[in-house]
C-alpha positions in Angstrom: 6.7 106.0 161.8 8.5 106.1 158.7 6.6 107.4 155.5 5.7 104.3 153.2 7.2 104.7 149.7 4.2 104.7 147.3 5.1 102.8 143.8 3.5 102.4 140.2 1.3 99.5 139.8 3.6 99.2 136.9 6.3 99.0 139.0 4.0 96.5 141.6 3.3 93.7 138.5 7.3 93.5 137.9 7.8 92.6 141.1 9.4 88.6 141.1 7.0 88.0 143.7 4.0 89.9 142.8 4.7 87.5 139.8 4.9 84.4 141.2 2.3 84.7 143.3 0.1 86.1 140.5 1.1 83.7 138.3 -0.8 80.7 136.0 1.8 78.3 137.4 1.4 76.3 140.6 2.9 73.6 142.3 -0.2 71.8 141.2 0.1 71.9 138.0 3.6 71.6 137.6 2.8 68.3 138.7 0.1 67.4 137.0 2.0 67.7 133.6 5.0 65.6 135.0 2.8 63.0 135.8 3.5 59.9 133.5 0.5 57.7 133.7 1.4 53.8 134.1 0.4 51.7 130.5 -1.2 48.3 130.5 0.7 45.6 130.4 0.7 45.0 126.7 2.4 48.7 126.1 5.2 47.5 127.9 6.3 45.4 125.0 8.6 46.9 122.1 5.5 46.4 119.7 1.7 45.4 120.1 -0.7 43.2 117.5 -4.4 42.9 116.9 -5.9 39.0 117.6 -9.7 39.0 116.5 -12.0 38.2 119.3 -14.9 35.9 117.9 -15.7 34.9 121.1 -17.9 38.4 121.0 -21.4 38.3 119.2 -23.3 40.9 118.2 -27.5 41.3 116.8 -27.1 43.1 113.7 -29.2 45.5 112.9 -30.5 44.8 109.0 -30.1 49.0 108.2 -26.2 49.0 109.3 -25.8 45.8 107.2 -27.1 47.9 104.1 -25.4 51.0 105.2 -22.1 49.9 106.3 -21.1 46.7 104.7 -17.5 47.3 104.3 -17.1 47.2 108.3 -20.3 45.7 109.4 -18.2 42.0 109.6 -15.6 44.0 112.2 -14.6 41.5 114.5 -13.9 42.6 118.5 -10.1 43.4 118.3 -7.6 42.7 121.7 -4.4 44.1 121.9 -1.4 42.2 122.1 2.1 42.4 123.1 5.0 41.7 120.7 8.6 41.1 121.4 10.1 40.0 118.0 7.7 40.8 114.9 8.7 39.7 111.7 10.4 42.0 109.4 7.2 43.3 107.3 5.8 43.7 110.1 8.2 45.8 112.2 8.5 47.4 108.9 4.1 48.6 108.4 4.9 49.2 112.4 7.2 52.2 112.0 6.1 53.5 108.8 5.6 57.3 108.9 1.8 58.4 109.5 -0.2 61.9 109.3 -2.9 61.3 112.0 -5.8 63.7 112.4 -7.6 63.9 115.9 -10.7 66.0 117.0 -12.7 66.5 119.5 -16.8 66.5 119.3 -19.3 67.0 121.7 -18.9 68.4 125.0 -15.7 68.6 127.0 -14.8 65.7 129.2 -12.2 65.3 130.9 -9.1 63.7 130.4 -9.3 64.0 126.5 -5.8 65.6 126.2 -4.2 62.5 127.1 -5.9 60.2 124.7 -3.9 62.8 122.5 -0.9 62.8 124.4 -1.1 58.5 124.4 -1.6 58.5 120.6 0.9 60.9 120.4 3.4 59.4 122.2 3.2 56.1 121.1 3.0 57.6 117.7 6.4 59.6 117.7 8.0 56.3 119.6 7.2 54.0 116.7 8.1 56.9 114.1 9.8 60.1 115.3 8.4 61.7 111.7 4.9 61.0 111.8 2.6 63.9 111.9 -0.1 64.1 114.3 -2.7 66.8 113.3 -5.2 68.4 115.7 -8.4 69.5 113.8 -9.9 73.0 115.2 -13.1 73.3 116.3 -14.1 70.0 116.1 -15.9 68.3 112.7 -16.0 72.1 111.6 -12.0 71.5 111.3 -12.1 68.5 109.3 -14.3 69.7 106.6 -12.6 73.0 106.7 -9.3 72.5 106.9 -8.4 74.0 110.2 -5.3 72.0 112.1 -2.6 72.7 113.9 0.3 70.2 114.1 1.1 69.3 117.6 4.5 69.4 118.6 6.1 68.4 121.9 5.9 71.8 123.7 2.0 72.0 122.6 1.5 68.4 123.8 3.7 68.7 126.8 1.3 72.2 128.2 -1.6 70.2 128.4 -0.9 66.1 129.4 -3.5 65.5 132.2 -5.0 68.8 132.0 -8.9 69.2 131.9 -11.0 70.4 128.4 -10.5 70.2 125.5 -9.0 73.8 125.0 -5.8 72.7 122.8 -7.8 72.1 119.7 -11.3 72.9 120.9 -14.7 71.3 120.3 -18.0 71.1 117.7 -20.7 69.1 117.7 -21.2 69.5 113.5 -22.0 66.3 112.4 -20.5 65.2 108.8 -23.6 64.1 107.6 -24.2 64.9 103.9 -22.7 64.5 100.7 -21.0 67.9 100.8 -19.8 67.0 104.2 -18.0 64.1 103.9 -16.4 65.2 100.3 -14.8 68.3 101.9 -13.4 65.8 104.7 -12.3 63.7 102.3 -10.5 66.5 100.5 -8.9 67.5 103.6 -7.8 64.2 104.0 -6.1 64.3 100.6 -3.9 67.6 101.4 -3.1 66.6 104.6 -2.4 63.1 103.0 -3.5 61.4 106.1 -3.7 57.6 107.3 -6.3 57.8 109.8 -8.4 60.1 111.3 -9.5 59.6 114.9 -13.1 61.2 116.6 -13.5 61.3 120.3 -17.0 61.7 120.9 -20.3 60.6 122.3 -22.7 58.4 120.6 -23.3 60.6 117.9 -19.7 61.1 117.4 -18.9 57.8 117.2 -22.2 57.0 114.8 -20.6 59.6 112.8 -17.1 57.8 112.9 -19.1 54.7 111.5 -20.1 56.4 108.1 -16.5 58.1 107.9 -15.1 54.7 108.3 -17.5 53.3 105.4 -16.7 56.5 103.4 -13.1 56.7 103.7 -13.1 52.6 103.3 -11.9 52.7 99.3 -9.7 55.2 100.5 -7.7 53.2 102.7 -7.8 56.4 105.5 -8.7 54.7 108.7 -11.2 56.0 111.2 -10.7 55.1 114.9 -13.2 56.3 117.3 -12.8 56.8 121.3 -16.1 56.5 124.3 -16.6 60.4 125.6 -19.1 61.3 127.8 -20.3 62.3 131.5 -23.0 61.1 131.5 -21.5 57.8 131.6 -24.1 56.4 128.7 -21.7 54.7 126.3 -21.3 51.4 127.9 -21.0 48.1 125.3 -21.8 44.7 126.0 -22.4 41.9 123.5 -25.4 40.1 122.8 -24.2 37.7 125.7 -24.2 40.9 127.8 -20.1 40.3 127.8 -18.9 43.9 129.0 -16.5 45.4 126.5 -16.5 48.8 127.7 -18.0 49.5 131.2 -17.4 53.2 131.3 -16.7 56.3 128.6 -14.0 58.5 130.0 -15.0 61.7 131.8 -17.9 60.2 133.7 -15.2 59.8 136.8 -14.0 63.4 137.2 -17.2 64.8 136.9 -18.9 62.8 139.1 -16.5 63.4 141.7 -16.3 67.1 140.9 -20.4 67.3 141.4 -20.3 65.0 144.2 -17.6 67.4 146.2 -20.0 70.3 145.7 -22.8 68.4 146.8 -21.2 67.0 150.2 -20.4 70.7 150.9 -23.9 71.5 150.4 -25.1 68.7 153.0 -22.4 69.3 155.4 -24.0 73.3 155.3 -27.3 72.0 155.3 -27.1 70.1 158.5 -25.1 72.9 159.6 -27.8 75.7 159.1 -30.5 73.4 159.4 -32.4 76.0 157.1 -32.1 74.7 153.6 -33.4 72.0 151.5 -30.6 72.0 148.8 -32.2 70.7 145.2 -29.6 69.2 143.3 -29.9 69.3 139.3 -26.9 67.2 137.8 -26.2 66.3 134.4 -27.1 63.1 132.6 -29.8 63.6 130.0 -31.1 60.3 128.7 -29.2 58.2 131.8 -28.9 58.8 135.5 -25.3 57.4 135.6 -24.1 60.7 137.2 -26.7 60.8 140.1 -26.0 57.2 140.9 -22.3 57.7 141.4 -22.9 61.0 142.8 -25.6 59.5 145.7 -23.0 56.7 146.5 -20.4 59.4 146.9 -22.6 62.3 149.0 -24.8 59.9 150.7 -27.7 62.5 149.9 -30.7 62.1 151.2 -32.9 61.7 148.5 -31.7 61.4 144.8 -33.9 60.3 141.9 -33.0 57.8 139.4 -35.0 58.1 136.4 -34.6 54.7 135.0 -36.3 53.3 138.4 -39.0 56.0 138.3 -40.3 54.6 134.6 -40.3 50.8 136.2 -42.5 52.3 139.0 -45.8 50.4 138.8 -48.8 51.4 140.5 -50.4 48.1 142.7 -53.5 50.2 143.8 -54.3 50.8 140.6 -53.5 47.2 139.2 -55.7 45.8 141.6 -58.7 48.6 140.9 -58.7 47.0 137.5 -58.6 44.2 137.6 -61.7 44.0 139.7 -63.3 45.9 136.6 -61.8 43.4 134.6 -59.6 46.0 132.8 -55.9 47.4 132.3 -55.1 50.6 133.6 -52.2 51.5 131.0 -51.6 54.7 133.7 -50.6 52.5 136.4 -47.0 51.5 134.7 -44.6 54.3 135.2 -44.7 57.1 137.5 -46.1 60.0 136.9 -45.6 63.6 137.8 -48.3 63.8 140.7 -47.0 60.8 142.4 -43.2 61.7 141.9 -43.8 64.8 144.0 -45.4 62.7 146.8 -42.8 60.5 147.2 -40.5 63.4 147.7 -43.0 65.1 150.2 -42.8 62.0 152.2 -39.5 62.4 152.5 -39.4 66.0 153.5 -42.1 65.1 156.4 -40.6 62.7 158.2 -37.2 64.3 157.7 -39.4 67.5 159.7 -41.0 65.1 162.3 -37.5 64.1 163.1 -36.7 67.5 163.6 -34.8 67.9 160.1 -36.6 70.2 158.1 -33.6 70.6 155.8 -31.8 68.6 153.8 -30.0 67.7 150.2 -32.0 66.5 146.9 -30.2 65.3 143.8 -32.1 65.3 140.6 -31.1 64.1 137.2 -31.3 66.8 134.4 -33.2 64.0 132.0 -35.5 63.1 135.0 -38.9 64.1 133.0 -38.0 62.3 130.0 -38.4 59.1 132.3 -42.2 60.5 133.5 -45.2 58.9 131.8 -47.2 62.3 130.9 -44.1 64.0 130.0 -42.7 61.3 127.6 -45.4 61.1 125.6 -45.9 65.2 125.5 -42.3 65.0 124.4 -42.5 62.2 121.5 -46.2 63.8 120.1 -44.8 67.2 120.2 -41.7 66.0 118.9 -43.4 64.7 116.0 -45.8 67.8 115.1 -42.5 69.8 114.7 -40.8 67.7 112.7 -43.9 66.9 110.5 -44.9 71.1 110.2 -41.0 71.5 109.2 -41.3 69.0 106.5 -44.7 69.6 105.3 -44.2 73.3 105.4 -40.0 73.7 104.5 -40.6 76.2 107.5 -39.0 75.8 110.7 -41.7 75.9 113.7 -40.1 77.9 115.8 -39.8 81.1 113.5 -43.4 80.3 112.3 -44.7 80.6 116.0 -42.2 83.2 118.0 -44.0 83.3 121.0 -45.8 80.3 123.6 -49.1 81.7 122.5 -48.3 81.4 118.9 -47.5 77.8 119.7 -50.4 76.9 121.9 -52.9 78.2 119.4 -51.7 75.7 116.9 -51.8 72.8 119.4 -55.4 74.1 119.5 -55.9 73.9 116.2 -54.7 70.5 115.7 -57.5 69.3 119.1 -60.0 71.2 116.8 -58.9 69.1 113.7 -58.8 66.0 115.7 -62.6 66.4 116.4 -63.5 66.6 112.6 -61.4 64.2 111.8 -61.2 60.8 113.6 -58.3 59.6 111.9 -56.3 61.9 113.1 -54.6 60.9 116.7 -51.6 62.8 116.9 -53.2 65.7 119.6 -56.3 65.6 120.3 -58.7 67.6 123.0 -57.2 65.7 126.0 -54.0 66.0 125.2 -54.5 69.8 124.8 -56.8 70.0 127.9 -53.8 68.2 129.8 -51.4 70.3 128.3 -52.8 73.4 129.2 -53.0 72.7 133.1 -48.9 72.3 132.9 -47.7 76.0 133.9 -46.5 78.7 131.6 -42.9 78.3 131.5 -42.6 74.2 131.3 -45.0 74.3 128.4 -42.3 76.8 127.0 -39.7 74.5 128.0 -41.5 71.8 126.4 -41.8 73.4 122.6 -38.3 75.1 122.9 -36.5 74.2 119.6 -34.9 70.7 120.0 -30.9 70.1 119.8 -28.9 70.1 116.6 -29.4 65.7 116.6 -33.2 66.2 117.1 -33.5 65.8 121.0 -35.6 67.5 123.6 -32.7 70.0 125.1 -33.6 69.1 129.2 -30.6 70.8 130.6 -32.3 74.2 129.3 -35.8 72.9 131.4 -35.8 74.3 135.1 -36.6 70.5 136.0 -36.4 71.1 139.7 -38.6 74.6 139.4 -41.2 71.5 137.9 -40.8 69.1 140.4 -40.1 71.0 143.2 -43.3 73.6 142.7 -45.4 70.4 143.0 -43.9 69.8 145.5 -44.2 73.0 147.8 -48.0 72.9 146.7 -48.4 69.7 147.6 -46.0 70.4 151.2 -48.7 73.5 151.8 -51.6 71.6 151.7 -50.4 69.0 154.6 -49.6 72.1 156.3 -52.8 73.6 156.1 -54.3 69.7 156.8 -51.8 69.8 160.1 -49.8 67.1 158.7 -46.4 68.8 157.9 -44.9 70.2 161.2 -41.7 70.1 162.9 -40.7 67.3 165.7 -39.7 69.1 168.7 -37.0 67.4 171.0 -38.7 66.5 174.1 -35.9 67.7 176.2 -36.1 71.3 174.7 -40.0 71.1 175.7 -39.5 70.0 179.0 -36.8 72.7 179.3 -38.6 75.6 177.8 -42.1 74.9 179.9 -40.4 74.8 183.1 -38.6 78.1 182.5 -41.8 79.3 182.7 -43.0 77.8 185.7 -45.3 75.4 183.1 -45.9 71.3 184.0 -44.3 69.7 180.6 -46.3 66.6 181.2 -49.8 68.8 181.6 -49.2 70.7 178.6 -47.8 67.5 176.9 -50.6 65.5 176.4 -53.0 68.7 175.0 -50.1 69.5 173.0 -48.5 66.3 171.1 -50.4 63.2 169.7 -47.3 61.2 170.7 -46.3 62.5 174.0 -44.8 59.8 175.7 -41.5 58.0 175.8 -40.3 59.6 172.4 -37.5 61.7 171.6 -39.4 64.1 169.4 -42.9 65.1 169.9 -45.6 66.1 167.5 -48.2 69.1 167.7 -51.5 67.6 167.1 -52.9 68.0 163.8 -55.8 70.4 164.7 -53.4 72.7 166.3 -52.6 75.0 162.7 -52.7 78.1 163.2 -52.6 80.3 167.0 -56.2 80.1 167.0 -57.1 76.6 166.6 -54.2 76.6 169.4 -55.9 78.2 171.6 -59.0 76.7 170.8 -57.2 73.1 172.4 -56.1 74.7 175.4 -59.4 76.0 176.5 -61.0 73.2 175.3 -58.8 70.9 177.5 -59.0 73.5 180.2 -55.8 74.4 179.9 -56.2 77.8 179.8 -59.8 80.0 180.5 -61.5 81.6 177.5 -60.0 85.1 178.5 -56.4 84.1 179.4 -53.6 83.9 177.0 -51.6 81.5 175.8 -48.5 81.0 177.9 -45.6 82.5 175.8 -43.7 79.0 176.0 -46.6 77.2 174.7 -45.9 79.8 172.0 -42.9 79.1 171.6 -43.1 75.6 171.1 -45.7 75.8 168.5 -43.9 78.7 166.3 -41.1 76.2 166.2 -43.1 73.0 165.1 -44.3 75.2 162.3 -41.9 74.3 159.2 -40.8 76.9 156.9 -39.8 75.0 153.4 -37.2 76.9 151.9 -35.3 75.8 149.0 -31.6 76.1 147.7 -31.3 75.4 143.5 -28.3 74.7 141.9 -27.2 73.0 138.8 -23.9 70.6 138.2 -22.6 70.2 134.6 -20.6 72.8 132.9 -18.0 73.1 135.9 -17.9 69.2 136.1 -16.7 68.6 132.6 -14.0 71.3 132.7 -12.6 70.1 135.6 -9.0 68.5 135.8 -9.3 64.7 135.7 -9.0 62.6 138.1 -5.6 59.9 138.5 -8.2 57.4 137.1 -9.5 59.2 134.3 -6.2 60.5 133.4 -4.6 56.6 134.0 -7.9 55.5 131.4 -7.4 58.0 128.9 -3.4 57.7 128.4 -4.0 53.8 127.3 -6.6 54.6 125.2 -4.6 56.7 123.5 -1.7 54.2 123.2 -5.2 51.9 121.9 -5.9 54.2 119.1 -2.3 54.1 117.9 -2.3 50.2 117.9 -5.2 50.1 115.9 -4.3 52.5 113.2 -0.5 50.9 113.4 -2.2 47.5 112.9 -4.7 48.3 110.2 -7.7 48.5 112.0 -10.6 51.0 110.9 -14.4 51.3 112.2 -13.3 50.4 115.8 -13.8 52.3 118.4 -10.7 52.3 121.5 -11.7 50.5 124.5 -10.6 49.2 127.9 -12.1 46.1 128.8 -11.9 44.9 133.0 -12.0 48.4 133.3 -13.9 47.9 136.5 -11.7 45.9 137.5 -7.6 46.3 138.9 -5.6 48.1 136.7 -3.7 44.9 136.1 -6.7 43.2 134.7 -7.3 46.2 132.3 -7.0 45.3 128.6 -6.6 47.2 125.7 -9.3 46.2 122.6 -10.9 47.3 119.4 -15.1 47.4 119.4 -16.5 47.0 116.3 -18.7 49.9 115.9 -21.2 49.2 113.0 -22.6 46.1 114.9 -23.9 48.3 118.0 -25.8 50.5 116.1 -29.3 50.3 115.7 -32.7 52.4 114.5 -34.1 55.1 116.5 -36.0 58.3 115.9 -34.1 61.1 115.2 -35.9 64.5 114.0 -39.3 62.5 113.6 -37.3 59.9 111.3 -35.7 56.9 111.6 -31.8 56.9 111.7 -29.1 54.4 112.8 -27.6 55.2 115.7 -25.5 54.4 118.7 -27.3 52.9 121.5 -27.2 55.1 124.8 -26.7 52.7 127.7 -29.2 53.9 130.8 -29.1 52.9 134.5 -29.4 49.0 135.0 -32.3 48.6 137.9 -30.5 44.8 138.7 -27.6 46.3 138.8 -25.3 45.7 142.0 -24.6 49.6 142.4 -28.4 50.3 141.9 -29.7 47.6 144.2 -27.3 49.3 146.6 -28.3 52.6 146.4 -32.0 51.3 146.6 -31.1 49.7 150.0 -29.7 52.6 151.6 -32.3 55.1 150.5 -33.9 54.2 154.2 -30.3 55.0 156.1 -29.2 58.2 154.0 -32.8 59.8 153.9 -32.2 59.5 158.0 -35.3 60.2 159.5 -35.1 59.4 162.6 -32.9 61.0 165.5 -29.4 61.2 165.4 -26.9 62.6 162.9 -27.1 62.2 159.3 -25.4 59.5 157.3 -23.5 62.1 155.1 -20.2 60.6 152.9 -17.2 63.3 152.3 -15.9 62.6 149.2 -13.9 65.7 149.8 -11.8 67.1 146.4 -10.1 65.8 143.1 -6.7 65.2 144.6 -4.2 64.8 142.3 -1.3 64.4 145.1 -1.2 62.1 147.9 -2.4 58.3 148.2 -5.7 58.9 149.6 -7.5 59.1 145.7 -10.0 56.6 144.7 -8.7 54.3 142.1 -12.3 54.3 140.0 -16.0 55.1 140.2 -17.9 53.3 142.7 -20.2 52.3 140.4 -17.5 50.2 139.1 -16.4 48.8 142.4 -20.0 47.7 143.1 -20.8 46.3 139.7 -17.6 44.1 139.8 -18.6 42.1 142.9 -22.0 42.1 141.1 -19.7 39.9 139.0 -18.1 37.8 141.0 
């Protein structure tokens, strides 16, 4: 055999091949940046107007009268297609701009091509207008920090996932100094309009910009971002403007992909109990989409666990003549029942595996928790007032913290006045283990909230759980169904009479396809005890080894997979839809800003419906927002749209929870969503959700 020339690794990397095949480019993506998403309708036409919408109401909150009064009156905008404008029209139309865009928040996907929309529809009605990408986020605007896109930057990133052309921050221009550096960046960049894609926050802070920069004449457009799903607008008449924020698609998809692999392995290893953590913070958007994708067999939707009511209790009281506050809203205890019941008759079925999905806010929406959360929300924010200290450096360490809890119980006893935390709330506290009473004094997020994707909220749930799943075990009640042919197969190996054995065995031998070991039988012992008491077997004589062998596998072993869904789901490539979505709301910004709009935020309205019925609009933000408690203050805000209990998607995944927990016989009722496919025909055209809510409509 001929002796192999040996070569450099520097020599290896040049080779053409070596290259390609080592390469960042794919076929793949080649493709993806090709791809030229379709526009609505209205984009079709040489130019597009604004008609205000007064058809929309809104219930104005008195605070964003008083604090935004320059847009407060913003009527809902639709866009409109123009064939032959007048000539001061076409004339504002292709005026040349400087547009700044930034990202804040989290990554979603798709946000490149609201860039690449404004972008494009920018440069069409203006080849010298300047579109600026601010670094970093809101850092960039008050700082300065931009790049101009060009064509080659915009071009290496249209329908690519993240936000990694400009970056993100989640700053928030909320003080004097602030907004005056923003407005001086503003002034050297000599911009028109400055456009935030963001979450609620994001687009609360694109409010006061709008308001700031109103005098100015700079206009401040802002575009729905999130995962989670939670930025959802109706009117006052419940009229949906915007059923969906972009990003919410892809990574529900992405998680749901994951998770179908993990049932598929689950039901293939029939070892596992896979728990499920998925994003979605103050809504369980995600885990809806994601259990009407996967078909798991038991997700938890937090908005339907706080409407849980308690009839046992109800009906207690009453009978005292009393209210039992305890019995609305589930709590802790009771959650991790539910779930056992599952498990067990999953087990008696002979499935002692299986796939869980939890929502990351899931605790926020459990009674004892919330109000933990909202009383130790407020002690922090009070000691960092009263003291100018922050609580966290004050008390390092979980004992540090406790002690002043106790403190504040040993106040509350001198003092009856003071409710905030008193001796039950610290004798309750204190039974909570170690590490989720660390979790639940860690140091809240930048905008004030408890930070739950840092909680191990299945290590909580789930360690009730397993305590909970031991005790039924040790009571007899937790066991394995055995098929009854395997029985009868196993005992006649052995020379054994199945139907004997049967009857001192199982409390449901009979015509069933999976039997159950009585609930005496726990241990090799109290097994043996039932055969000689049944005469089975004689005092001295063992127990047959298939009799053995039939117990050891009725006796379940729970053992637990965890894993968490967030990060990898928002950095994901988008999906046709999301990319489809976020291309016209890009070509919706420009509109706006083209048209004079400012304190909107781009929409899509009939988004859940055909592409065809999809229309472009401009939501007033000022009118949506509304009071809530921010760092132990009150602050206007964007409302955060949770999981509607009537709705057509949630009554749907309410009425399957019997067919996809599946325990009975038979194969599982798993759904392959299978990957984000960017080629082919075979992609879904939108979330689910969507689909089900629109019939809803109908």
């Amino acid at each position: 055999m001929p002796e192999k020339k040996s070569i450099s690794i520097a020599e290896l990397l040049k080779n053409p091949q070596v290259k390609k095949a080592t390469g960042n480019i794919n076929p793949e993506l080649i493709e993806r940046r090709e791809y030229i998403p379709p526009m609505c309708d209205v984009f079709s036409k040489p130019y597009t107007a604004l008609q205000d919408n007064t058809d929309f109401k809104f219930n104005v909150d008195r605070e964003a009268a008083k604090q935004l009064p320059d847009i407060i009156d913003n009527k809902v905008q639709t866009v409109i297609g123009v064939d032959f404008p007048e000539k001061s029209f076409k004339k504002i139309y292709h005026k040349k701009r400087n547009i700044g865009i930034l990202f804040s928040g989290g990554p979603a996907p798709g946000g490149h091509n609201v860039i690449a929309g404004l972008y494009d529809a920018a440069k069409k009605a203006n080849p010298e207008s300047r579109i600026y990408g601010f670094l970093l986020g809101p850092d960039g605007l008050i700082e300065n920090e931009a790049t101009e896109l060009t064509d080659g930057l915009m071009d290496a990133y249209r329908n690519m996932g993240g936000f990694s052309m400009i970056k993100t921050g989640r700053t928030k221009i909320d003080t004097k100094e602030k907004m005056s550096l923003s407005k001086e960046t503003c002034k050297k960049l000599e911009l028109d309009a400055i456009v935030i894609v963001g979450g609620d926050d994001s687009n609360t802070n694109a409010a006061f910009l709008a308001q700031e920069m109103f005098e100015a004449g700079i206009q401040v457009i802002g575009v729905p971002k999130t995962i989670d799903g939670d930025i959802q607008v109706s009117d006052a008449n419940d009229n949906v403007l915007c059923a969906m924020s972009f990003g919410f698609h892809t990574a529900a998809r992405a998680f749901a992909n994951s998770i179908s692999n993990l049932c598929i392995d689950s039901s293939s290893d029939v070892k596992y109990w896979h728990i499920c953590k998925v994003m979605g913070r103050v809504a369980s958007h995600p885990a809806l989409e994601v259990a009407l994708q996967t078909h798991a067999n038991i997700t938890l939707i937090g908005e339907d666990l706080a409407d849980y009511t308690d009839r046992n209790r109800i009906e207690k009281a009453k009978i005292k003549k009393a209210i039992d506050y305890n019995a609305y809203g589930i709590t802790l205890r009771h959650l991790s029942r539910v779930i056992c019941n599952g498990i067990l008759r999953r087990a008696a079925a002979g499935k002692n595996y299986g796939v869980i999905v939890i929502p990351e806010g899931v605790l926020e929406f459990i009674n004892e928790i919330q109000v933990f959360i909202i009383k130790l929300n407020t002690i922090i924010a009070e000691y960092n007032e009263m003291h100018d200290m922050d609580f966290h450096s004050d008390f390092p360490l979980l004992d540090n913290k406790l002690e002043y809890l106790r403190r504040l119980a040993r106040f509350s006893r001198e003092d009856g006045s003071f409710s905030i935390w008193n001796t039950r709330d610290d004798d309750l506290f204190n039974d909570i283990p170690g590490f989720f009473q660390e979790g639940l004094l860690m140091e809240r997020d930048s905008h004030g909230n408890f930070p739950f994707s840092q909680v191990e909220t299945d290590k909580v749930i789930m360690g009730l759980v397993t305590d909970y799943l031991n005790i039924l075990k040790e009571k007899g009640t937790y066991k394995i169904g055995i098929e009854r042919s395997y029985y009868r197969k196993v005992l006649e190996k052995e020379g054994m009479n199945p139907d004997y054995f049967g009857h001192v065995l199982f409390k449901n031998y009979g015509d069933v396809k999976f039997l159950l070991i009585k609930e005496s039988i726990i241990s090799m012992k109290t097994l043996k005890q039932t055969l000689v008491k049944k005469g089975a077997i004689g005092q001295d004589e063992k127990i047959p080894d298939s009799v053995k062998k039939i117990y050891r596998k009725s006796v379940p072993n729970f053992k637990t997979q965890t894993h968490f869904y967030g990060y990898d789901g928002r950095g994901n490539d988008p999906t046709r839809f999301d990319c489809i979505y976020t291309y016209n709301l890009g070509l919706t910004v420009f509109s706006l800003i083209a048209n004079g709009s400012t304190g909107r935020m781009a929409a899509i309205k009939n988004l859940e419906m055909d592409f065809s019925k999809w229309e472009p609009i401009g939501i007033p933000i000022a009118p949506l927002m509304h009071l809530e408690e921010r760092k132990g203050k009150l602050s206007l805000v964007l409302e955060k749209s949770v999981v509607d209990i009537n709705s057509t998607a949630f009554k749907a995944v309410k009425g399957l929870r019997e067919k996809w927990l599946a325990a009975t016989p038979g194969e599982d009722n798993f759904r392959r969503p299978g990957p984000i496919r960017f080629t082919g025909k075979s992609e879904e055209d939108r979330p689910i959700t969507l689909v089900l809510n629109a019939i809803g409509d109908i």
